[in-house]
C-alpha positions as CSV (number, residue, x, y, z in Angstrom):
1,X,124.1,98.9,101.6
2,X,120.6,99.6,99.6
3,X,119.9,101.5,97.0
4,X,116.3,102.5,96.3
5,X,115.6,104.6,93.4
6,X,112.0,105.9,92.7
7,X,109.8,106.1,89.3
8,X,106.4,106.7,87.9
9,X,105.3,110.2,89.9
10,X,104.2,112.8,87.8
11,X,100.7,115.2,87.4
12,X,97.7,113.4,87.4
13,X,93.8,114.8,87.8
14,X,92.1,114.5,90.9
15,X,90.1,110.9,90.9
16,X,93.2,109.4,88.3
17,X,95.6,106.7,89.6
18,X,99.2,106.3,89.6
19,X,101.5,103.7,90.1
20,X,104.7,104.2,92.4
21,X,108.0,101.3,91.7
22,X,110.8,101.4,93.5
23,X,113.7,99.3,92.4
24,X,116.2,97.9,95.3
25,X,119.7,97.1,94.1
26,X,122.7,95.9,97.3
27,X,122.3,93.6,99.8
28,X,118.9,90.9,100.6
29,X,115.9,93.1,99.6
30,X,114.1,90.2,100.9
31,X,115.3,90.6,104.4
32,X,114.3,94.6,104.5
33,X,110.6,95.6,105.5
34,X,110.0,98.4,102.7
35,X,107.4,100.9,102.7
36,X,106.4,104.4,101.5
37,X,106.7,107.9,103.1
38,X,105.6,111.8,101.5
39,X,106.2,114.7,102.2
40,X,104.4,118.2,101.1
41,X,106.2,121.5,101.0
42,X,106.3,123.2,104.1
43,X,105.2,119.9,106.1
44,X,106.7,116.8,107.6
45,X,107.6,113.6,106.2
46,X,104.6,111.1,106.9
47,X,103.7,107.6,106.7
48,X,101.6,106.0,103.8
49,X,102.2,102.8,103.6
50,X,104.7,99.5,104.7
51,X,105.0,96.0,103.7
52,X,106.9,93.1,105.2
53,X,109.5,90.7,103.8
54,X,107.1,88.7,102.3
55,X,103.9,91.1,101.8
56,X,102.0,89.1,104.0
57,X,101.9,91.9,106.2
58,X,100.8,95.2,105.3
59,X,100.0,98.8,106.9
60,X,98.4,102.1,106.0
61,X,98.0,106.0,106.8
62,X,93.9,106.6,107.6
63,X,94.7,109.0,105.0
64,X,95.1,106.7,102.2
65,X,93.6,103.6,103.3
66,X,91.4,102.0,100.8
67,X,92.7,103.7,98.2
68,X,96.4,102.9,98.4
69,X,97.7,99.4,97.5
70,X,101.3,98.7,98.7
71,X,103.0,95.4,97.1
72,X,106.1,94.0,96.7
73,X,107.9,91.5,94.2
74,X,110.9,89.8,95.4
75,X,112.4,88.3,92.4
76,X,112.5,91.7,91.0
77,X,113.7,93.5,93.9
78,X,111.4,95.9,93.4
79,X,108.2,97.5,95.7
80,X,105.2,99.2,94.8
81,X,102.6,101.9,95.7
82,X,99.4,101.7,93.4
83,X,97.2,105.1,94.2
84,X,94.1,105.3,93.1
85,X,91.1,107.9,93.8
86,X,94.1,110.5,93.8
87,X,93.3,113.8,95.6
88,X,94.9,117.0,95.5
89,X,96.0,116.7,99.4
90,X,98.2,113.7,98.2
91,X,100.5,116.0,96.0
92,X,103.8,115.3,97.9
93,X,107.3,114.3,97.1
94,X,107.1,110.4,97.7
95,X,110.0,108.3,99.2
96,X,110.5,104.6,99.2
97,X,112.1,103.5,102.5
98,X,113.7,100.3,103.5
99,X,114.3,99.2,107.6
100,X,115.9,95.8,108.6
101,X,114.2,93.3,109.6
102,X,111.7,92.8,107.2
103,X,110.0,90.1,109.1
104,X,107.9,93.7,111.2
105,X,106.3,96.6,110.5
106,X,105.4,97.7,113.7
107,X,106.3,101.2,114.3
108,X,107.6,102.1,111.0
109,X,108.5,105.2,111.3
110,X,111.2,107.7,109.7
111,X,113.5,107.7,112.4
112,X,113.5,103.9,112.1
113,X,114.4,104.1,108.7
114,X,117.9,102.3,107.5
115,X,117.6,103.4,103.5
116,X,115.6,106.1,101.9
117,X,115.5,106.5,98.3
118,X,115.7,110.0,96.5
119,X,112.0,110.7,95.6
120,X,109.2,111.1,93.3
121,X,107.1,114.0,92.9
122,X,103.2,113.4,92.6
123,X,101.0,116.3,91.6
124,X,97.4,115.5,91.9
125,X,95.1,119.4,90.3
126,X,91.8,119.6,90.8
């Protein structure tokens, strides 16, 4: 079992930046690929953003590319989604998400997902 629990959403103004954590606690966070996921009201759960075990391997949504950073620290158990350039289209409800093995993140999708966390809202006004 993993537990991810999410912090550091909240409102921000278009062009601000926020920074995403998402602290693992259970078995070998090191062994689980970890990535990001949102979802806006009334639409589906997307992808943002993955990382592999080690964060040598990393993948992004068109959508946020270049302005999303997704990173991970081991030691801490703990991942993280640094947004910056924030736009109004990214307010969502964003959810950490953990799939085993971490060595991939090919096709890292929800339905591939072994551990989701609860959620952070992010609301970007314009």
């Amino acid at each position: 079992q993993v537990q991810l629990v999410e912090s550091g959403g909240g409102l921000v103004q278009a062009g601000g930046s926020l920074r995403l954590s998402c602290a693992a606690s259970g078995r070998s966070f090191s062994s689980y690929a970890m990535g990001w996921f949102r979802q806006a009201p009334g639409k589906e759960r997307e992808f943002v953003a993955a990382i592999s075990w080690s964060g040598g391997s990393t993948y992004y949504a068109d959508s946020v590319k270049g302005r999303f950073t997704c990173s991970r620290d081991n030691a801490k158990n703990t991942v993280y989604l640094l947004m910056n350039s924030l736009k109004p289209e990214d307010t969502a409800v964003y959810y950490c998400a953990a799939r085993f093995p971490g060595n991939t993140i090919v096709r890292f999708t929800a339905d591939q997902i072994d551990y989701w966390g609860q959620g952070t809202q992010v609301t970007v006004s314009s």
